[in-house]
N, C-alpha and C positions, 0 to 999 in steps of 0.2 A: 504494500500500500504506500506509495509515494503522498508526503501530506497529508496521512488521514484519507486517501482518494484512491485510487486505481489499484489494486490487489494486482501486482507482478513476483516474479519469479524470486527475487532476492529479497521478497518481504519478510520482516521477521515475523514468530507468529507469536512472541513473548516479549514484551518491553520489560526488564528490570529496570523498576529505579532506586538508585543509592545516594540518597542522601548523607553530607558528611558536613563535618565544621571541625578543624584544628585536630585532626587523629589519624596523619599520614598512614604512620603504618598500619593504624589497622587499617584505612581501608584499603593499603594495600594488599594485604591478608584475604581483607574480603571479596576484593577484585579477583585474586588468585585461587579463591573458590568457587570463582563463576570460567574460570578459564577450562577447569575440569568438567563442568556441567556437558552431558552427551545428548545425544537423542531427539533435540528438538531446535529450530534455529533461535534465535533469540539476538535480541539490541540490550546495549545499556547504556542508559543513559544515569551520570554521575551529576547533583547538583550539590555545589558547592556553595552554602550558605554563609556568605559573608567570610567565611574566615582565611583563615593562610594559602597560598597558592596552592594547587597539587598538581601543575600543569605537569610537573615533571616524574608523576607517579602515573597521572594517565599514558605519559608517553611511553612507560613503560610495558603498558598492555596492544600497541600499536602492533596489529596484523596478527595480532593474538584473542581481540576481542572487537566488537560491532560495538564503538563506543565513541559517545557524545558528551562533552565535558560542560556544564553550563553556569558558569560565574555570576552569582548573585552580587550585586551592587552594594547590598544593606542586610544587615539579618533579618529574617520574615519568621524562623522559626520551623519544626520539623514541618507540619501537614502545609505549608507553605513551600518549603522547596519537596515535596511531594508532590503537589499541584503541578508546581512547573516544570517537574518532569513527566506525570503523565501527560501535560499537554504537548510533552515535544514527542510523546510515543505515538510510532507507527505500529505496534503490535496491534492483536486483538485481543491479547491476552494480557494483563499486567502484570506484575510479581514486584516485589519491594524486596529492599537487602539493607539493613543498616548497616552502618561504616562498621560497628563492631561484632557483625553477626558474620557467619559462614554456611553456608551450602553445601548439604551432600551429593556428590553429581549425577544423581539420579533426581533431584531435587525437582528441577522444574519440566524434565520430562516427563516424570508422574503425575505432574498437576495438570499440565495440560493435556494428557493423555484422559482423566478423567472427565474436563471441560467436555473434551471432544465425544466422549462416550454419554456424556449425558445436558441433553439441553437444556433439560427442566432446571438447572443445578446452576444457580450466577457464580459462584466462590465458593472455593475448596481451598484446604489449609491441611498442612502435615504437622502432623505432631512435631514437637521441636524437645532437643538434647540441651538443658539448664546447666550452665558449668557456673561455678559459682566461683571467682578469679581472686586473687590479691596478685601487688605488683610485687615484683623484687628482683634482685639483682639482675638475674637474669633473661626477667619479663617480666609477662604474666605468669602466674601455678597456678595451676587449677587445686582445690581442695576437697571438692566435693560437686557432686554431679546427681541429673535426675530427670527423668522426663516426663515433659507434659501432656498429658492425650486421654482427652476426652471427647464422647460424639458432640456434636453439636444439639444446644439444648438450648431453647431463648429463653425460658426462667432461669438457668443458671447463668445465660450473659448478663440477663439484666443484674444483677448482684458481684458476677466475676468476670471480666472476661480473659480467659483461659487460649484465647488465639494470639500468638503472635505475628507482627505487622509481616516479619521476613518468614515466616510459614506460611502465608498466605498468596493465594492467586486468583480474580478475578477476571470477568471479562469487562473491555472496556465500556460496553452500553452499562455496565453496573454503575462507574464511575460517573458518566452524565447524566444518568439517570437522578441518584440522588446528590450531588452538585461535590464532587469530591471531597477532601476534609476541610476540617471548619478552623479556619486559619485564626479566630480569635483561643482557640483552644491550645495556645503555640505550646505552650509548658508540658501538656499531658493529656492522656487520655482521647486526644483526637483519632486515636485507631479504633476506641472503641467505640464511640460515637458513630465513625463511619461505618464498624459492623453493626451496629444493631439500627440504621438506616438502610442498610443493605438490606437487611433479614424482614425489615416491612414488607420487600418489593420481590423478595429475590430466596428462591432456598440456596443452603448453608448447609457443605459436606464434607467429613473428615476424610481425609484418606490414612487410612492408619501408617506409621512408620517415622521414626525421628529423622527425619531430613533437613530442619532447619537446625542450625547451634547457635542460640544464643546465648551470649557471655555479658554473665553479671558483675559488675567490679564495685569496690567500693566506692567508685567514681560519679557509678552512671547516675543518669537524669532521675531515676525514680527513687533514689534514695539520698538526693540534694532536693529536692523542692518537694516538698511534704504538704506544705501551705498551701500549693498552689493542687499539687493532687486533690487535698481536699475540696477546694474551692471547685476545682473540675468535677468532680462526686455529686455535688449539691445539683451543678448543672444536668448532669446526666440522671437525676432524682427528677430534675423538673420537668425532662422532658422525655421520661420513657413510662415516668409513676412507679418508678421502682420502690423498693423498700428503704432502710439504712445503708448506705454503699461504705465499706469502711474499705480506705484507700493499702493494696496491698502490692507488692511485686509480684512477679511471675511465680518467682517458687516459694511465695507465701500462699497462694493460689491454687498450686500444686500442694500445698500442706490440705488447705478446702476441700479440695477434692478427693484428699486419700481418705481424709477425716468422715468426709460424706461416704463413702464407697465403704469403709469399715463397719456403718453404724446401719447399714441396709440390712 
């Protein structure tokens, strides 16, 4: 599809987009887990939110990857430079990769292998592999690990949501359908806002198997802005009529889940 228009030969059928700000190498890690991905064509497009150049880690991926670099002027925030790189995708498929997540390279073959098997189905998401990080001398260590995966349930979204942004894949009419994420939500929780928008208009399918890795550090965004987590809570109370949201991480989530799954 040249421009969103004419469906040719070299169209990709998967737009990744990766968002980043100031975390070179990871995302060049996580560039390097899209280089292994087989089985399906695929674009990426990298949006660089305001922060430090990475012109010369994209070039590193040159004739190695279908890759579009796009230099934000100002910071807008995640679901902000998520906006503007679906709107530079030609896929018809979309997939998301944060700068600090990685891909198993079966990843997004399977996701779109399921799109294509079932049309009734807007957005399918794999289970994701939870490494829980501290830095040190010689990087990152991992210390502990665990995976997230459960069917898809919209009483338990409205309460938790249990999908991760880089486990998930979509089809593009999903995304203008309900008007892509909600850029005043910069801090947090605009992934879930967008799924549980999707899930009004659209079914929501697990594919089982941990193919996304997401790495938690004692750095990341959801364990520095606590205030604003909650703040996003209230919001997503107003407008879904959920119950009590008490703001949690991914593998406090996966604690929910086991805890509910124990007591059945």
């Amino acid at each position: 599809m040249s421009e969103r228009g004419e469906v040719t030969s070299d169209t990709p059928r998967v737009s990744v987009i990766v968002p980043t700000r100031n975390r070179p190498q990871l995302l060049r890690e996580a560039l390097q887990s899209l280089v292994k991905q087989r089985g399906v064509r695929f674009e990426v497009i990298v949006v660089n939110d305001a922060g430090e150049d990475v012109q010369s880690v994209i070039d590193e991926f040159t004739g190695a990857l279908d890759i579009t670099y796009i230099q934000l002027a100002r910071n807008q925030g995640l679901p902000a430079a998520r906006n503007r790189g679906v709107e530079r995708a030609r896929g018809s498929y979309i997939a998301y990769l944060d700068d600090d997540d990685l891909l198993l390279p079966s990843h997004l073959a399977r996701l779109a292998a399921r799109l294509d098997a079932r049309s009734d189905v807007g957005l399918v998401y794999a289970d994701a592999l939870l490494l829980r990080q501290k830095f040190a001398e010689e990087g990152l260590h991992t210390v502990a690990h665990r995976i997230l995966a459960h069917d898809f349930d919209i009483e338990i979204m409205r309460h938790d949501s249990f999908i991760a942004p880089s486990a998930m894949m979509h089809r593009r009419e999903c995304f203008d359908a309900v008007g892509g994420f909600d850029e005043a939500m910069r801090w947090c929780y605009e992934d879930w806002d967008f799924l549980l928008r999707v899930a009004n208009r659209y079914r929501i399918e697990r594919v089982a198997g941990a193919t996304a890795v997401i790495r938690l550090r004692n750095d990341n965004m959801s364990r520095v802005v606590r205030p604003e987590r909650a703040r996003a809570a209230r919001l997503l109370q107003q407008r879904y009529g959920a119950g009590e949201i008490e703001p949690k991480t991914f593998w406090e989530v996966a604690d929910t889940l086991e805890a509910m799954k124990s007591n059945r």
